[in-house]
ROGU-864751 format. One record per residue (C-alpha): residue in one letter; chain; x, z, y. Coordinates in pm, whole numbers, plus 50000, padded with zeros to 5 digits. Layout:
N
<A,A,<X,Z,Y>>,
...
END
This chain:
476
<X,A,<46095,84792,22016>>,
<X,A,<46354,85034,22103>>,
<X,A,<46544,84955,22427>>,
<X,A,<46884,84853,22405>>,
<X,A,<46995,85063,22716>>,
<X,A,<46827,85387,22885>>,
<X,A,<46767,85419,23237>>,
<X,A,<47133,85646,23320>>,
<X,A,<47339,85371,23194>>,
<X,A,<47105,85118,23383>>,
<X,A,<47108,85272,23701>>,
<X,A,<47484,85253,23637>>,
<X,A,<47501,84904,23604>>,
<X,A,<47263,84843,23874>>,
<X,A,<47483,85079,24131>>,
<X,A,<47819,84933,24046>>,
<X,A,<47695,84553,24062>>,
<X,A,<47536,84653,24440>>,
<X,A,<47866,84835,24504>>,
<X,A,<48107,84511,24402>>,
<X,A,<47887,84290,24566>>,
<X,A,<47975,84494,24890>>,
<X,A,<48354,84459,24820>>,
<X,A,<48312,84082,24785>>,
<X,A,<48395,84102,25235>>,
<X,A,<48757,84172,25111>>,
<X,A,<48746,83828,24962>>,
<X,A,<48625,83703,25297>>,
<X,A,<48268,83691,25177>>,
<X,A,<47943,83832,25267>>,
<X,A,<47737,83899,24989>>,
<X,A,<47529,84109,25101>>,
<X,A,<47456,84089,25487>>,
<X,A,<47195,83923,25480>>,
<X,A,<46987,84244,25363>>,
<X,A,<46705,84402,25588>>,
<X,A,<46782,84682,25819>>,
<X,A,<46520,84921,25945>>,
<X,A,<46598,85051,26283>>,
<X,A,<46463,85287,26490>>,
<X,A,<46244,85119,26703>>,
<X,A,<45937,85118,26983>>,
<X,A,<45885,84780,26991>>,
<X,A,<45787,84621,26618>>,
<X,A,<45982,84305,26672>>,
<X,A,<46314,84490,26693>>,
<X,A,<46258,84649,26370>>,
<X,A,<46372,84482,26117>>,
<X,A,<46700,84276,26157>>,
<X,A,<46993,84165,25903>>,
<X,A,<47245,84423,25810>>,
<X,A,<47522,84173,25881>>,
<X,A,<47626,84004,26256>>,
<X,A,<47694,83716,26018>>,
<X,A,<47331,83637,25976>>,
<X,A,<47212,83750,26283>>,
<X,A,<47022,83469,26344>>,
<X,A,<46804,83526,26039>>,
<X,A,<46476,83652,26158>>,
<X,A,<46389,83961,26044>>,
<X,A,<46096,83906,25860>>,
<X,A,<46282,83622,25675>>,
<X,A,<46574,83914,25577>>,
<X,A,<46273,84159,25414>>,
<X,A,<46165,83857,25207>>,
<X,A,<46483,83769,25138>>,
<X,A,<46540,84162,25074>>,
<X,A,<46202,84171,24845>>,
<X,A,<46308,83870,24598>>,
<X,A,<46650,83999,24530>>,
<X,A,<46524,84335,24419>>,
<X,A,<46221,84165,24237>>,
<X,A,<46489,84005,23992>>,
<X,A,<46734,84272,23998>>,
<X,A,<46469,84505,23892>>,
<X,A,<46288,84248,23677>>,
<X,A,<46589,84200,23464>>,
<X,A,<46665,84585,23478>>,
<X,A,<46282,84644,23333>>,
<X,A,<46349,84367,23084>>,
<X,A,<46690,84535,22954>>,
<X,A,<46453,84857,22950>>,
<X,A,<46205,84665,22707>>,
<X,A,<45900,84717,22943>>,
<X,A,<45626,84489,22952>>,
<X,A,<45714,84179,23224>>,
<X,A,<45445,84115,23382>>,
<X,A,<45281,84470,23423>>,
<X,A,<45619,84543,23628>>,
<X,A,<45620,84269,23870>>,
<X,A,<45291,84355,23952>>,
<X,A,<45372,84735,23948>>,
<X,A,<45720,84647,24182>>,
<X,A,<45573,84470,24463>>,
<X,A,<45288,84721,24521>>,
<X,A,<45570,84983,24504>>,
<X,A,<45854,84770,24692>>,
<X,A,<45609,84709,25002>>,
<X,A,<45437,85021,25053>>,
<X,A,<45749,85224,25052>>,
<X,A,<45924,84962,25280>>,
<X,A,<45600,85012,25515>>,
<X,A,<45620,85385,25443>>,
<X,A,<46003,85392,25600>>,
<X,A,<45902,85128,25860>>,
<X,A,<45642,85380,25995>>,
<X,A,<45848,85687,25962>>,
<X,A,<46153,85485,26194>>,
<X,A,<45853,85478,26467>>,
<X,A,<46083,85625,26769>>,
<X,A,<45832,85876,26880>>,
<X,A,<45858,86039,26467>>,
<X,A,<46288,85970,26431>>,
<X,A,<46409,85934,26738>>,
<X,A,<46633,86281,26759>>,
<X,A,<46716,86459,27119>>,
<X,A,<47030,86295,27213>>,
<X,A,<46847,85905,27146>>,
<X,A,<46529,85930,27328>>,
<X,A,<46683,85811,27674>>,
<X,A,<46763,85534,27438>>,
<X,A,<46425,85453,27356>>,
<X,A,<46273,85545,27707>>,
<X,A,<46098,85838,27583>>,
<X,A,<46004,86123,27691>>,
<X,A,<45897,86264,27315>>,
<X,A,<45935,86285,26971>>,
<X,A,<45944,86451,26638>>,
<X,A,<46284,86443,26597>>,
<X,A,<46274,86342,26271>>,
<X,A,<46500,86095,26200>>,
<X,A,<46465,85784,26018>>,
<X,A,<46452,85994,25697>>,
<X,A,<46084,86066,25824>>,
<X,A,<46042,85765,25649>>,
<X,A,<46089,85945,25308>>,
<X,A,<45792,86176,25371>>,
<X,A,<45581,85896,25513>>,
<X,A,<45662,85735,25182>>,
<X,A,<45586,86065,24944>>,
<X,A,<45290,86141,25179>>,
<X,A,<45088,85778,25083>>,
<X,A,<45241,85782,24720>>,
<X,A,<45071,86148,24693>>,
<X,A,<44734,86039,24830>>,
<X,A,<44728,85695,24575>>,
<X,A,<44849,85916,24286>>,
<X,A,<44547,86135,24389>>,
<X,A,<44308,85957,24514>>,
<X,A,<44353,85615,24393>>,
<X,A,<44425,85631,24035>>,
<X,A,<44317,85274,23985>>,
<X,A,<44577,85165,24191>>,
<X,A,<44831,85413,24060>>,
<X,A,<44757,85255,23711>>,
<X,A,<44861,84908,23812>>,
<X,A,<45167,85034,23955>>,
<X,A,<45258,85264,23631>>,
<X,A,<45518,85020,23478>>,
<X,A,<45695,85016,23757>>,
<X,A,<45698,85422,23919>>,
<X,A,<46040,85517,23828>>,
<X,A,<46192,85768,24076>>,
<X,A,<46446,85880,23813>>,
<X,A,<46585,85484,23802>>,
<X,A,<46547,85441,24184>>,
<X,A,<46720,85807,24243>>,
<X,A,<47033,85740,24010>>,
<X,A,<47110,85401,24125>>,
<X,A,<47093,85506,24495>>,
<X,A,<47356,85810,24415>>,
<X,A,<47596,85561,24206>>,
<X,A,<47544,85376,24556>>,
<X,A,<47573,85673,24774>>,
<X,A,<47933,85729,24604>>,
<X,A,<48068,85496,24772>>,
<X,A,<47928,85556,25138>>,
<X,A,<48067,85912,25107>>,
<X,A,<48422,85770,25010>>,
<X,A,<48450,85555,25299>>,
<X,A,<48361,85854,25502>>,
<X,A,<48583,86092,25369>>,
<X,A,<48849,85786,25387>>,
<X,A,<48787,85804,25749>>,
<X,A,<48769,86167,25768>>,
<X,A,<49167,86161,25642>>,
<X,A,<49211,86201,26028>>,
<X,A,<49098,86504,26046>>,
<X,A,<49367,86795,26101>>,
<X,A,<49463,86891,25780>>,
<X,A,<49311,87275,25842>>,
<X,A,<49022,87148,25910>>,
<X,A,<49009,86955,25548>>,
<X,A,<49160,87293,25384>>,
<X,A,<48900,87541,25540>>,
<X,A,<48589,87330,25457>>,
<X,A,<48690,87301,25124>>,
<X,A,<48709,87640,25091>>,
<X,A,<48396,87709,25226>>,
<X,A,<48178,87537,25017>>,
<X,A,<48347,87672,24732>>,
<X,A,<48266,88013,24827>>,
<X,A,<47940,87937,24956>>,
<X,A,<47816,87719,24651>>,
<X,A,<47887,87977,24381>>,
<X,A,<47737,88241,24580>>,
<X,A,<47448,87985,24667>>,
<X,A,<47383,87887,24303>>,
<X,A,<47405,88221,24126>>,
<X,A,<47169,88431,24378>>,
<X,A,<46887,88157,24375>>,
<X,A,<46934,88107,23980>>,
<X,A,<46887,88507,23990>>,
<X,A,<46600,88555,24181>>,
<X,A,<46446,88275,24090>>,
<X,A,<46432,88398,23738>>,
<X,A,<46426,88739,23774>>,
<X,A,<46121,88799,24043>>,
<X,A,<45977,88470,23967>>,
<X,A,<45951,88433,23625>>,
<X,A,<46072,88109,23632>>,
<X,A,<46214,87916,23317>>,
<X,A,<46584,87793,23268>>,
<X,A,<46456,87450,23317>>,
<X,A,<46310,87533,23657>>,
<X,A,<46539,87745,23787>>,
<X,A,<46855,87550,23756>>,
<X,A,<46765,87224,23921>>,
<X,A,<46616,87462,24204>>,
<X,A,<46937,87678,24213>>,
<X,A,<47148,87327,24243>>,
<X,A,<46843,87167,24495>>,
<X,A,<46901,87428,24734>>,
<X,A,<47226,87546,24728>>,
<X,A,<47440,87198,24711>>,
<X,A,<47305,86888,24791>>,
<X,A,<46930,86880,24773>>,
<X,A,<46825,86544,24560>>,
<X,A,<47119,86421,24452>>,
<X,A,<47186,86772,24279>>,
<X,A,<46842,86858,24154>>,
<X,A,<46867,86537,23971>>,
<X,A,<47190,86552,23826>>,
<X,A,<47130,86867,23727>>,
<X,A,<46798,86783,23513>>,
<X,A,<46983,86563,23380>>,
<X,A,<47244,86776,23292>>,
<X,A,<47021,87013,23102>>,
<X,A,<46743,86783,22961>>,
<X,A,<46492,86918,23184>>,
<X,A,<46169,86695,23200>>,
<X,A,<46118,86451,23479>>,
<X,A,<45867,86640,23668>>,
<X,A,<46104,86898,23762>>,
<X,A,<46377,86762,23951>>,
<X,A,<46090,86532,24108>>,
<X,A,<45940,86821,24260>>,
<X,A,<46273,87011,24378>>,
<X,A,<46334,86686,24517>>,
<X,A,<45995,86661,24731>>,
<X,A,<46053,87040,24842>>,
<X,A,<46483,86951,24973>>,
<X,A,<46355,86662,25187>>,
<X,A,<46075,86842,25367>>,
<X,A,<46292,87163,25426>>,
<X,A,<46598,86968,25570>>,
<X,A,<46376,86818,25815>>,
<X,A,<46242,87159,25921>>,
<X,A,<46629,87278,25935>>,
<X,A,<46661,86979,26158>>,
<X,A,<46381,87055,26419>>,
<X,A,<46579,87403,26465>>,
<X,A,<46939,87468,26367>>,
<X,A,<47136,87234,26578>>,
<X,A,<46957,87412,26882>>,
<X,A,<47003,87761,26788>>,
<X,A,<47347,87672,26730>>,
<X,A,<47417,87545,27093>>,
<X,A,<47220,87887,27193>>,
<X,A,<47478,88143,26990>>,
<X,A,<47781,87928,26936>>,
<X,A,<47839,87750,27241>>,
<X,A,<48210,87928,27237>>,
<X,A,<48266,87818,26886>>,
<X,A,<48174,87462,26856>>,
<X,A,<48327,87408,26509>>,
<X,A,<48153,87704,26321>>,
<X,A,<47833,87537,26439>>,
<X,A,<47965,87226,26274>>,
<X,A,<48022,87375,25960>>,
<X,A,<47699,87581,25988>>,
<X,A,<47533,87171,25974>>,
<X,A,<47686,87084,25678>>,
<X,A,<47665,87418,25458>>,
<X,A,<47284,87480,25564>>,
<X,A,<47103,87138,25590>>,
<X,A,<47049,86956,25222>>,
<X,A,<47000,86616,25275>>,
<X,A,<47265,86391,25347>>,
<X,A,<47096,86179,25625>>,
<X,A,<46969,86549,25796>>,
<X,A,<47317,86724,25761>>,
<X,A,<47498,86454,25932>>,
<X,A,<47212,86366,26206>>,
<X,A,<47220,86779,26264>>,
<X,A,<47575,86753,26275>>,
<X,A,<47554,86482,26559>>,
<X,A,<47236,86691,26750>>,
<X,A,<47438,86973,26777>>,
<X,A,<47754,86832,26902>>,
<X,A,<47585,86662,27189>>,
<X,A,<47433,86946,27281>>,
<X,A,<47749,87176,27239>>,
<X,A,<48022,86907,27432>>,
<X,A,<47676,86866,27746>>,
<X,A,<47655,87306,27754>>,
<X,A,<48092,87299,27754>>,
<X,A,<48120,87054,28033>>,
<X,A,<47852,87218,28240>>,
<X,A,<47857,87560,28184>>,
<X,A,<48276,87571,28126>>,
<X,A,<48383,87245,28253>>,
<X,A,<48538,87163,27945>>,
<X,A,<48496,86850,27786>>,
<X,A,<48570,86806,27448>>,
<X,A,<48646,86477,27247>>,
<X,A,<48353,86350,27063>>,
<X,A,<48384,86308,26720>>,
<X,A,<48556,86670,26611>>,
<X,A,<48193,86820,26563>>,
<X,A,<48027,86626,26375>>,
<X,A,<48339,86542,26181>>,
<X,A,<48318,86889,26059>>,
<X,A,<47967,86886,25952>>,
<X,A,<48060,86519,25739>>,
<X,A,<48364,86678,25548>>,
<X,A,<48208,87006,25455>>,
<X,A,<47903,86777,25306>>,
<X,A,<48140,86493,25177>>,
<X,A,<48291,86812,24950>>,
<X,A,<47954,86939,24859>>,
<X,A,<47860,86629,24733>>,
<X,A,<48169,86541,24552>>,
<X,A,<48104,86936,24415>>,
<X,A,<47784,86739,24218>>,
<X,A,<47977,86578,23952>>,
<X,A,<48208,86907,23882>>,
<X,A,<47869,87102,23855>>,
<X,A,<47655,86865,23649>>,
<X,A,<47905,86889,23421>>,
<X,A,<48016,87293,23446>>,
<X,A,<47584,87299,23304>>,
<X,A,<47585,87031,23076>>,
<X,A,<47849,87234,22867>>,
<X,A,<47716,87536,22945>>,
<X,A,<47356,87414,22812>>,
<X,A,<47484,87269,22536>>,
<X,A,<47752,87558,22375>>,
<X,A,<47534,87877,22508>>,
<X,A,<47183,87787,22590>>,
<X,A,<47059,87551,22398>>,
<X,A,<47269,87498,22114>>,
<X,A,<47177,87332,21749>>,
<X,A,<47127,87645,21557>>,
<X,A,<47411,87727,21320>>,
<X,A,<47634,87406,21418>>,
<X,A,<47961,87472,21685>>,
<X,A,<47936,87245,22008>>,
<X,A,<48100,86940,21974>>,
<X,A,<48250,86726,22246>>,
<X,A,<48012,86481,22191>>,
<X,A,<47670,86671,22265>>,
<X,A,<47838,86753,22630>>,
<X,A,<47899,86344,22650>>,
<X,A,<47485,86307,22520>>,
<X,A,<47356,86547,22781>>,
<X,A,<47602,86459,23052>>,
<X,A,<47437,86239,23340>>,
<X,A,<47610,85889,23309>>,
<X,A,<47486,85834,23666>>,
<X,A,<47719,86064,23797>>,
<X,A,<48015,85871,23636>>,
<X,A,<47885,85557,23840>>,
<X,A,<47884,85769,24176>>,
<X,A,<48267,85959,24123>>,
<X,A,<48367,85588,24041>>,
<X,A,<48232,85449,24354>>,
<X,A,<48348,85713,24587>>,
<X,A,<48692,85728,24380>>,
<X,A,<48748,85355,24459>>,
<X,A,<48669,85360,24834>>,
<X,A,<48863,85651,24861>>,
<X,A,<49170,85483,24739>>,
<X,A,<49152,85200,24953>>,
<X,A,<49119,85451,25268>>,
<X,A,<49408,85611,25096>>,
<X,A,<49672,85330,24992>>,
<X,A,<49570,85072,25276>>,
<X,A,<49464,85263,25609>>,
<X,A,<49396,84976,25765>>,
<X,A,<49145,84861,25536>>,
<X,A,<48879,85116,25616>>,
<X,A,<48684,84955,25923>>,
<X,A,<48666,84714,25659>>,
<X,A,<48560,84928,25397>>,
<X,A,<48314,85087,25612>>,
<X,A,<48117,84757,25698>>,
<X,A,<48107,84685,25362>>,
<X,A,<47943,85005,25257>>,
<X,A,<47740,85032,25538>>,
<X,A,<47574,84717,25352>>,
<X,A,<47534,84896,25025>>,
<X,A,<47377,85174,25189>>,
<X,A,<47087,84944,25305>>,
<X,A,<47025,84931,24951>>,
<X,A,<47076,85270,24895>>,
<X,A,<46783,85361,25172>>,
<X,A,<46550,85153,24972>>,
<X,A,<46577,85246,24662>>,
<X,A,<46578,85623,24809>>,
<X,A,<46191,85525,24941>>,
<X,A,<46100,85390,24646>>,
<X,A,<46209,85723,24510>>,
<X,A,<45999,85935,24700>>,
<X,A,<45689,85677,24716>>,
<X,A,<45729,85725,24311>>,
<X,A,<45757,86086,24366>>,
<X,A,<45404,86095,24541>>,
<X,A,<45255,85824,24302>>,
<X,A,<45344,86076,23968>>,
<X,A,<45268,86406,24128>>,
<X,A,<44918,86533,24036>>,
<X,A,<44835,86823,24232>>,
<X,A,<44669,86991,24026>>,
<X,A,<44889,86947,23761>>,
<X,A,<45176,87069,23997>>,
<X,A,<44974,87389,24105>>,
<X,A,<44934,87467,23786>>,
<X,A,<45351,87400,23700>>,
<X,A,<45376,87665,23966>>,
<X,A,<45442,87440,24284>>,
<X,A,<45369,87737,24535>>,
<X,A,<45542,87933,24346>>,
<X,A,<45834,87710,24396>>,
<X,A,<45824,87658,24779>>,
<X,A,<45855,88067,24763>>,
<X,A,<46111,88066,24612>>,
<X,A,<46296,87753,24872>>,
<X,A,<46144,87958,25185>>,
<X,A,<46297,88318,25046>>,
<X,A,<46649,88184,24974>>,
<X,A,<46700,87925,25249>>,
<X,A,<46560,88144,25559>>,
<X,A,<46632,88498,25348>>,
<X,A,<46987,88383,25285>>,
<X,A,<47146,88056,25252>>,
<X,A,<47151,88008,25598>>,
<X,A,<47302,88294,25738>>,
<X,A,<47564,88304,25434>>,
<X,A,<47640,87913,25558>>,
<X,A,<47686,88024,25905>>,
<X,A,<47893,88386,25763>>,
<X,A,<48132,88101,25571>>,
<X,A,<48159,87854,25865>>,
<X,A,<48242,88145,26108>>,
<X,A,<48523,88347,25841>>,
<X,A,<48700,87974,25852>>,
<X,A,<48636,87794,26155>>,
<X,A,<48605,88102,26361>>,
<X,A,<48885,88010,26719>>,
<X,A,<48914,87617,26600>>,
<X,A,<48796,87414,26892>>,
<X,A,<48799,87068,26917>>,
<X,A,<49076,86852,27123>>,
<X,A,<48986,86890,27483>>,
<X,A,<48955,86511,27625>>,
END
């Protein structure tokens, strides 16, 4: 039987219901705090705790279970709107619910996330500097070897591997997260707001065009693989990639793996930018800043670069200048340029979705009609510019409602990190590799290692230094 509802318009639904369940602390309620929050941690019985001070008493064990059965019938209803058979899911769901969650449990291990500026938290002398988004890779890393290895066990979980479902409610979600943060980035001088939009203008449709270019041109690569790549690396890594196949019909597998290949480079961006940074900008603290935002792909790595670099830019001012700067004015940079790259997404998925539609893939003989942009347009996207349009508004017609915006989001985006590990657990558990060797996988990482070391980069840091070049942050 035909399902009454496809999986754009569900992940809709799903978002938005998440998202006013957050809003219910303006009524004085907390809906949601009682959700499990992975920390980075050393010792395991720190690890887990409840998102909200309101239920801090809860142990955390207690909040994941609490945590599990919510998204069991959240999900369970979602499957049973999608038509798919009941009981295969629940079974499928809590194989994929728990090893993800121990996937991002593993990858919060101190020694893996713990970044350069936290390890004196942790008592440390060590780590990866990973960040807890080394959880996402954990999580790809076990889905790959069960999809592989285990196909028994990736049968039983079939019903319920959806990374496109997971990925479009967590960016409805993320919507929101990034309007509260732009909300509080209203502070900001307003030069500061005026040059980084005008940076990632520039440097997106230079970005997009030259990867769509070569990789077409030298690598042979189809339309359908070279626009969710062109978007994947050039504006906001996962998010984009999928909004973008989305955009032009492109088949699931694609966007998965331009997805796989944006996490796995941002963390290698992470491990060296922010330092090279404090080596050649130390005398222009807000170009580095900038640099963050317009270079590093993911979200979670853009912002934590954004933070690695200031504190190692305001410790090499103090001691090598004695000038201390105020904290904040960094980083701050690095979260507004990315806030605008990700608002970019919606504009762009739907720039392609007419452009597919009227010049590349038209009906033969017909004219394009309004309503074939509306049929390939991602509805997901809708869900995200209404979440981060509504947040915004509070931050913009009550001021003083933002710390209280901000908590309330901050418990969305628990949600939003779980269904993100489901993603990439998903990701692993549909990715043959010999199917995606033969789809042209190496070929693909190429093409990512070419443009983002041959180019992207040093465009990013070209922009950041043409409009932040002599702004310097207040001096405290």
């Amino acid at each position: 039987m035909k399902s009454r509802i496809n999986e754009d318009w569900l992940a809709v639904l799903l978002g938005l219901f998440l998202f006013a369940l957050s809003l219910a602390s303006f009524l004085g309620l907390d809906a949601l705090g009682w959700a499990v929050n992975t920390t980075v941690w050393t010792n395991p019985v720190k690890m887990l705790a409840p998102a909200s001070k309101t239920y801090a008493a809860l142990p955390g064990w207690v909040s994941l279970a609490a945590t599990f059965v919510f998204f069991l019938v959240l999900m369970t209803l979602g499957a049973r709107a999608l038509r798919l058979d009941l009981g295969r899911f629940i079974k499928g769901f809590i194989g994929v619910f728990f090893a993800a969650y121990a996937s991002w449990m593993l990858g919060s291990w101190a020694y893996i996330a713990a970044t350069p500026d936290k390890r004196a938290d942790f008592h440390i002398g060590w780590s990866l500097n990973l960040t807890n988004e080394a959880g996402y890779i954990v999580a790809l890393v076990v889905g790959l070897f069960i999809g592989n290895f285990l196909p028994v066990v990736a049968a039983r979980m079939k019903e319920a591997v959806r990374p496109e479902l997971y990925i479009k409610t967590a960016i409805v979600i993320l919507g929101g997260f990034l309007g509260v943060t732009a909300a509080e980035q209203l502070g900001l001088a307003s030069a500061v707001m005026f040059r980084g939009v005008c940076a990632i203008v520039e440097a997106y449709l230079i970005y997009w065009a030259v990867v769509y270019y070569v990789a077409r041109r030298y690598f042979k690569f189809s339309r359908e693989w070279a626009a969710p790549l062109a978007s994947g690396i050039s504006i906001c890594g996962v998010s984009a990639a999928i909004a973008t196949g989305s955009a032009i019909r492109a088949r699931p597998v694609v966007p998965i793996m331009v997805s796989s290949l944006v996490v796995i480079f941002a963390v290698v961006e992470l491990l060296f930018l922010p330092f090279l940074a404090t080596t050649f900008l130390s005398h222009q603290p807000m170009v580095a800043g900038a640099w963050m935002g317009l270079a590093v792909k993911t979200d979670g790595a853009a912002v934590t670069s954004g933070a690695v670099a200031e504190a190692l830019l305001r410790a090499k001012a103090l001691a090598d200048y004695g000038i201390r700067y105020k904290p904040g004015w960094i980083m701050g940079v690095t979260t507004t340029v990315k806030v605008f790259i990700d608002v970019f997404i919606g504009i762009w998925a739907f720039i392609l979705a007419w452009i597919w539609s009227a010049k590349i893939d038209p009906k033969a003989g017909t004219k394009v009609k309004a309503v074939e942009i509306w049929q390939r347009f991602p509805k997901f996207v809708l869900g995200y510019l209404a979440t981060f349009a509504i947040v915004l508004a509070i931050g913009l017609l009550a001021p003083h409602s933002v710390a209280k915006a901000k908590a309330a989001m901050a418990q969305a985006n628990v949600f939003r990190g779980i269904f993100f590990v489901m993603t990439f657990f998903t990701i692993g558990v549909v990715s043959d590799f010999r199917k995606l060797w033969q789809e042209g996988i190496g070929k693909l990482a190429l093409v990512y290692v070419l443009c983002l070391f041959g180019f992207i980069i040093w465009v990013g840091l070209a922009i950041s230094w043409i409009f932040f070049h002599g702004v310097t942050p207040p001096v405290a």
